[in-house]
Backbone bond lengths (Angstrom), bond angles and torsions (degrees), N, CA, C in turn:
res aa  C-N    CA-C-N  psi(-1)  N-CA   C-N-CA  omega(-1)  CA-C   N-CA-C  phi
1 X - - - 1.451 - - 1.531 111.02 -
2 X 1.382 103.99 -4.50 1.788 91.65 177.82 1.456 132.18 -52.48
3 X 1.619 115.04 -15.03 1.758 123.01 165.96 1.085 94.98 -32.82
4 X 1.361 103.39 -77.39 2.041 121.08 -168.97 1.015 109.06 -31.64
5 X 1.027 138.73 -19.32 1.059 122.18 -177.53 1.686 127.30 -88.73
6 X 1.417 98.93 -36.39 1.770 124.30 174.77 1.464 104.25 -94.22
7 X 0.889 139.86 -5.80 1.779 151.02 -168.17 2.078 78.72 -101.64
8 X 1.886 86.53 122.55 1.905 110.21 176.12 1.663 92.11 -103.53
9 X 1.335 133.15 124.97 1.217 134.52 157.05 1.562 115.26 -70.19
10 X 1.240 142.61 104.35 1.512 146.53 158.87 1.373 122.97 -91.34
11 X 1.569 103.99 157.02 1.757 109.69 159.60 1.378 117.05 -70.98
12 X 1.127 102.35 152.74 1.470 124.21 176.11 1.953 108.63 -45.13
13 X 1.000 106.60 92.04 1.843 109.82 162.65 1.348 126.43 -100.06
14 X 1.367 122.38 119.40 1.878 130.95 -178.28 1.403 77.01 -14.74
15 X 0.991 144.85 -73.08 1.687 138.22 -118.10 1.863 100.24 -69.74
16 X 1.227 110.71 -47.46 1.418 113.84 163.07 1.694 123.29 -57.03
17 X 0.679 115.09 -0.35 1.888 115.55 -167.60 1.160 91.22 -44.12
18 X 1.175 132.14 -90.56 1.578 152.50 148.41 1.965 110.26 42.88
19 X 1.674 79.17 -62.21 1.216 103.72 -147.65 2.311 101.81 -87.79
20 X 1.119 110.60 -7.00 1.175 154.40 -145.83 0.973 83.14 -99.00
21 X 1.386 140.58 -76.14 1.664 134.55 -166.55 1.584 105.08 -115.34
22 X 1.289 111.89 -9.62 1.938 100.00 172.43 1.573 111.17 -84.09
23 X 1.477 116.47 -29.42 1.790 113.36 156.53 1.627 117.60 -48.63
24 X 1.793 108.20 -61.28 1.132 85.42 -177.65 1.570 131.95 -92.95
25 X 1.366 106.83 -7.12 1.390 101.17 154.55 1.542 143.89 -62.07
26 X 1.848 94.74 2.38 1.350 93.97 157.06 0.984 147.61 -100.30
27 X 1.912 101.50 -6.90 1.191 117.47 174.99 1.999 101.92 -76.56
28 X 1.347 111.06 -42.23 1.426 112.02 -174.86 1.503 108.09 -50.50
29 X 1.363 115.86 -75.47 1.520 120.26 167.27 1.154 99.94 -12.86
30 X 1.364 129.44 -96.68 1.664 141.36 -158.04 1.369 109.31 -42.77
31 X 1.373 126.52 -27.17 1.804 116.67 -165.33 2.093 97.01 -126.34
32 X 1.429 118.95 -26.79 0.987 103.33 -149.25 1.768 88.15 -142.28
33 X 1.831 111.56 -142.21 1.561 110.79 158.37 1.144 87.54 -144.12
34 X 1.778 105.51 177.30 1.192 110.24 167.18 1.381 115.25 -88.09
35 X 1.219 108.48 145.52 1.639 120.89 172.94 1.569 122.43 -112.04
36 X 1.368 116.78 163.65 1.169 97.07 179.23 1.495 150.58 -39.62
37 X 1.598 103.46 -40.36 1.515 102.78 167.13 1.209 123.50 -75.75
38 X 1.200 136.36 -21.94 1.234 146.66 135.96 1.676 111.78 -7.81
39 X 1.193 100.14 -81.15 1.620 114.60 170.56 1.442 113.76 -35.13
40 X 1.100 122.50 -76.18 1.797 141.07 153.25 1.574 101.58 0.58
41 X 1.362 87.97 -93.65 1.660 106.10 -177.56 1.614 106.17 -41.68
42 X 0.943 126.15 -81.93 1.551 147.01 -157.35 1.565 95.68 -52.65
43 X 1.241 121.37 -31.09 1.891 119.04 -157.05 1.995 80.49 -99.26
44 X 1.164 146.25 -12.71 1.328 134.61 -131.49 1.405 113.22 -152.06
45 X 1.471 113.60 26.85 1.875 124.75 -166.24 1.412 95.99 -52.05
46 X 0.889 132.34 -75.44 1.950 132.34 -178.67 1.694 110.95 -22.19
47 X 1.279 113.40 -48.97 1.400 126.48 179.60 1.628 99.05 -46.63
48 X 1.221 103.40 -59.89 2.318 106.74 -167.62 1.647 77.52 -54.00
49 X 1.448 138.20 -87.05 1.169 146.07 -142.39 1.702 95.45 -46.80
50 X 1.085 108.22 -71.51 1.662 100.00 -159.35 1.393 110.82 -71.58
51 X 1.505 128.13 -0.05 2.016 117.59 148.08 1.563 114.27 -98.75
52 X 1.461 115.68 38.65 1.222 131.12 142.54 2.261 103.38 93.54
53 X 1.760 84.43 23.18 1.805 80.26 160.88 1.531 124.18 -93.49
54 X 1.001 103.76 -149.75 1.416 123.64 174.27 1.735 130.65 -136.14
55 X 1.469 134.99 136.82 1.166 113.27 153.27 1.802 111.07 -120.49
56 X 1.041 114.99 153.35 1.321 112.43 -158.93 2.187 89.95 -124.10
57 X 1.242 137.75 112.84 1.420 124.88 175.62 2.017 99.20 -98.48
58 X 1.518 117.82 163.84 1.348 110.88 -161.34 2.041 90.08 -135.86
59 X 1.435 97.92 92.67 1.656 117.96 -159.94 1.680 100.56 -72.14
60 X 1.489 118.49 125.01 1.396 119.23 160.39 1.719 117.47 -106.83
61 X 0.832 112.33 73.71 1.509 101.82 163.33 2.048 90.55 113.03
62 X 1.596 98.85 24.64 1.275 108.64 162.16 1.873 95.68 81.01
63 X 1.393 115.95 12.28 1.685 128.88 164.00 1.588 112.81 -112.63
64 X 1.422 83.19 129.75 1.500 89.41 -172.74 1.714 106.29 -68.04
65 X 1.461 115.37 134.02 1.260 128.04 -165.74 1.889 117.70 -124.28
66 X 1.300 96.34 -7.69 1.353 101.03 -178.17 1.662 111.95 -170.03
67 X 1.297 130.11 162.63 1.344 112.95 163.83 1.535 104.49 -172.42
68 X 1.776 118.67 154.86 1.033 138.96 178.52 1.275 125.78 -126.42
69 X 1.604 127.89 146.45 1.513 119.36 -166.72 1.441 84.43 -127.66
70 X 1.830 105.83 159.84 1.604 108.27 -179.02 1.718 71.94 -148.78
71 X 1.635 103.42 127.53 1.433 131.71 -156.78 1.423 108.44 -127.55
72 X 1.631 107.53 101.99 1.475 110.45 -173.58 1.649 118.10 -64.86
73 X 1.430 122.40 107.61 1.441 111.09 -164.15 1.911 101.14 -89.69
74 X 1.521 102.49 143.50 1.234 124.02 164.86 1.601 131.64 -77.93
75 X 0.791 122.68 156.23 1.570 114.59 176.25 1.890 123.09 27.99
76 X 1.607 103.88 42.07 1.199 113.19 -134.79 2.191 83.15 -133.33
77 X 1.758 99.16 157.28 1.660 105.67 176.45 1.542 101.83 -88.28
78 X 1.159 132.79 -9.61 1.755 134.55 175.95 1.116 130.88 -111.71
79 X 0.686 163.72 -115.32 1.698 162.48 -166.65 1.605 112.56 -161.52
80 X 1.427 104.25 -52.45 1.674 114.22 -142.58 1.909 80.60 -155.24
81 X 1.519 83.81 140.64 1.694 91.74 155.35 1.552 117.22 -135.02
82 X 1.389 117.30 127.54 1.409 110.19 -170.02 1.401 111.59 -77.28
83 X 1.370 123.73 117.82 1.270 133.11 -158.46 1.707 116.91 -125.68
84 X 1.550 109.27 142.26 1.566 100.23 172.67 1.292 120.66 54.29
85 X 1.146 106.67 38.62 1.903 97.69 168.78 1.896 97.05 -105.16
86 X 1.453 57.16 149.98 2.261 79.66 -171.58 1.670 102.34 -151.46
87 X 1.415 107.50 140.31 1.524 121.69 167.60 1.181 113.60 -136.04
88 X 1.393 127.17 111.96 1.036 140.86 179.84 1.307 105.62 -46.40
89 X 1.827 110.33 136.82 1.635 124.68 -161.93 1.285 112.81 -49.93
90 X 1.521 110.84 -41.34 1.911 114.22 -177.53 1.515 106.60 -59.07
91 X 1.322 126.12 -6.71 1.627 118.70 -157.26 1.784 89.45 -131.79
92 X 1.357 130.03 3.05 1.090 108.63 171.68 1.527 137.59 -92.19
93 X 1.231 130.28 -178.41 1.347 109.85 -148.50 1.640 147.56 70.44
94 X 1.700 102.00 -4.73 1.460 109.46 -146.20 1.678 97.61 -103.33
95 X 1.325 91.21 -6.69 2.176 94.05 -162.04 1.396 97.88 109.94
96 X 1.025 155.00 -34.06 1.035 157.80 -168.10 1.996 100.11 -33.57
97 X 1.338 107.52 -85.47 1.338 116.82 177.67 1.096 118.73 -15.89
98 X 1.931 100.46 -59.92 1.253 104.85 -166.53 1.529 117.71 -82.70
99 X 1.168 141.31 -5.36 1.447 145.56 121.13 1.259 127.77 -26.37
100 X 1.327 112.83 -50.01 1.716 119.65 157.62 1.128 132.35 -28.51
101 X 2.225 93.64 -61.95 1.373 103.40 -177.45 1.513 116.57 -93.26
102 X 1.347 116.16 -6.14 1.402 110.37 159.32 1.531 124.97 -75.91
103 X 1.108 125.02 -6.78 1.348 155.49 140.91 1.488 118.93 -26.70
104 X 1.204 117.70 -74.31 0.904 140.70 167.54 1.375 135.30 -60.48
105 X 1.375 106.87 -38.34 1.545 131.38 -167.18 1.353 70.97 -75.40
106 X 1.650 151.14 -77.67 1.430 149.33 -135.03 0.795 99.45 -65.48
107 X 1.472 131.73 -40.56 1.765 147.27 -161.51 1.635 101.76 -61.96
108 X 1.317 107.38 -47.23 1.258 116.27 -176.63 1.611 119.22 -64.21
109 X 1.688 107.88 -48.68 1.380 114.28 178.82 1.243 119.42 -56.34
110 X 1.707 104.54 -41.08 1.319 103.71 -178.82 1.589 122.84 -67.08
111 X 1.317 115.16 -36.20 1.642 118.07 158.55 1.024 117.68 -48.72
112 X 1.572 141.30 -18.35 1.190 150.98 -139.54 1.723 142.43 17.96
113 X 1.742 81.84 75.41 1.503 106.09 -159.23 1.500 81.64 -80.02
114 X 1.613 120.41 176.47 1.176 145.96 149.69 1.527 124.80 -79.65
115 X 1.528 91.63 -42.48 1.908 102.54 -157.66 1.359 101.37 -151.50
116 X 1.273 103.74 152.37 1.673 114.86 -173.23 1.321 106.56 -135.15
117 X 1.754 126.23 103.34 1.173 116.28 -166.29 1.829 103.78 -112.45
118 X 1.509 93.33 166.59 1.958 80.30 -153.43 1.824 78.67 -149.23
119 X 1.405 104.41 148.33 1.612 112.58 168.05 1.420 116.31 -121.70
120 X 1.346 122.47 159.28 1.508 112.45 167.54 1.526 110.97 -167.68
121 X 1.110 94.47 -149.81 1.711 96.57 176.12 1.509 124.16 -117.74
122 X 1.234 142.31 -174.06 1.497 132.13 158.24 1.118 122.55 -107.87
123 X 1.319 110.40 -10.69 1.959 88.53 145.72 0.951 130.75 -136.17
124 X 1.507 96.27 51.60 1.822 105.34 136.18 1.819 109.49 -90.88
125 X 1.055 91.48 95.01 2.228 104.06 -166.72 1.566 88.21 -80.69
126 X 0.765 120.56 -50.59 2.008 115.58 -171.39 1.626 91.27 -65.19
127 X 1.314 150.45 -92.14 1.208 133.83 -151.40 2.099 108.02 -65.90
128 X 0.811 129.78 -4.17 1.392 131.86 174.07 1.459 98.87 -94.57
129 X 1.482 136.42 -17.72 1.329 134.32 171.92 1.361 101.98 -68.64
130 X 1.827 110.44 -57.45 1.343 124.72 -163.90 1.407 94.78 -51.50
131 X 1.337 128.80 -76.34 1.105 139.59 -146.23 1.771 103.58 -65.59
132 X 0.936 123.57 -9.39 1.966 136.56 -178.20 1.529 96.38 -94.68
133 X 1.238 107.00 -56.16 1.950 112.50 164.53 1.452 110.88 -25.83
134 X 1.570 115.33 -66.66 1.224 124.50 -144.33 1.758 108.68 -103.56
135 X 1.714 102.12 12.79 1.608 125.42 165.36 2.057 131.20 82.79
136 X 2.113 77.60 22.59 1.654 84.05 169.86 1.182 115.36 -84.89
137 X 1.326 121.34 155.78 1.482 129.85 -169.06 1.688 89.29 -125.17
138 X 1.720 81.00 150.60 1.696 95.34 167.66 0.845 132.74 -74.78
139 X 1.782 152.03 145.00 0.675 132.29 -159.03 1.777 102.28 -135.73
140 X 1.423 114.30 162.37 2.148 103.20 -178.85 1.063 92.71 -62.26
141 X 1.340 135.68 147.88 1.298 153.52 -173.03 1.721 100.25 -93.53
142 X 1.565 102.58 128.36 1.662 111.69 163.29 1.118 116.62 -116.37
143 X 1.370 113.55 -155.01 1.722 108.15 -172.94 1.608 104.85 -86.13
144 X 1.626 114.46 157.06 0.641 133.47 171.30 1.175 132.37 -138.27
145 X 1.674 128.07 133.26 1.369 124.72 169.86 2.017 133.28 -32.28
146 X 1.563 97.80 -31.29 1.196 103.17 -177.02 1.605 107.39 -93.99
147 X 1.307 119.35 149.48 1.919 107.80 171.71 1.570 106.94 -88.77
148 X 0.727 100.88 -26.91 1.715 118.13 -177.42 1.817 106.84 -59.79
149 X 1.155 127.69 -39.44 1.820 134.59 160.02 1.171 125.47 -54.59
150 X 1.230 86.11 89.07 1.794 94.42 -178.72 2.031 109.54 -107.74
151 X 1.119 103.68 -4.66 2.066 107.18 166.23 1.833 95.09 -128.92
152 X 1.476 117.79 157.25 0.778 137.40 147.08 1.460 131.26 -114.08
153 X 1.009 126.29 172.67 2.154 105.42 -174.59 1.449 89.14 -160.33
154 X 1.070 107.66 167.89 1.864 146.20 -178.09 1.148 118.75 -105.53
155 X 1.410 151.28 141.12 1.561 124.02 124.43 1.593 93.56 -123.89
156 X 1.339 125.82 130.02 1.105 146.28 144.42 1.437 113.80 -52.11
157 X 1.523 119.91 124.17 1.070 124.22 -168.03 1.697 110.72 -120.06
């Protein structure tokens, strides 16, 4: 875990855009593809920010090394969905993530969300650990925009 330690968590700056969808398009590439919302999200970081999200990037040596979005949902049963977090493979394992998503989780309280709802897959086992760590619960799975979501989770805040 020593990254965590030298790894600066920041807000989202134009200067990162870049960095915003080439992190997590590497995790997508590697396990899954991209799909349309994917595209959406990833081409459109300003969009989460200006309907009242967040992106948070996790800087090593002043390079963006990882990053997480917390996505204000509309017409929606949760508040926030924790979205698009990615850490590039050399930096995983390190705490990194989980800095991300504690990141975020605050981001949320402080807006004064209730609930933070988050989707993924099952085998991604390291971020479904993280996210059980940090007290999301599973939830019956409904439809979803992505094909690739096969768990959904909770954290009550």
């Amino acid at each position: 875990m020593s990254d965590s330690k030298t790894v600066k968590i920041v807000t989202y700056q134009e200067k990162y855009k870049d960095f915003y969808k080439s992190l997590n398009q590497e995790w997508i590439d590697k396990y899954f593809h991209m799909e349309e919302e994917d595209i959406l999200k990833l081409n459109n970081p300003e969009q989460i920010i200006s309907e009242g999200g967040a992106i948070h990037f996790a800087l090593k040596n002043a390079v963006p090394v990882g990053v997480c979005s917390l996505v204000k949902l509309k017409n929606h049963t949760y508040d926030y969905e924790l979205s698009k977090m990615g850490v590039t493979a050399r930096h995983q394992g390190k705490g990194i993530g989980r800095r991300l998503a504690q990141s975020m989780i605050e981001v949320a309280r402080v807006k004064g969300a209730k609930t933070i709802f988050l989707e993924s897959n099952r085998i991604l086992t390291p971020a479904l650990t993280l996210y059980r760590s940090l007290g999301f619960k599973e939830l019956e799975q409904t439809s979803s925009v992505y094909s690739r979501s096969d768990i959904q989770m909770v954290l009550n805040l």
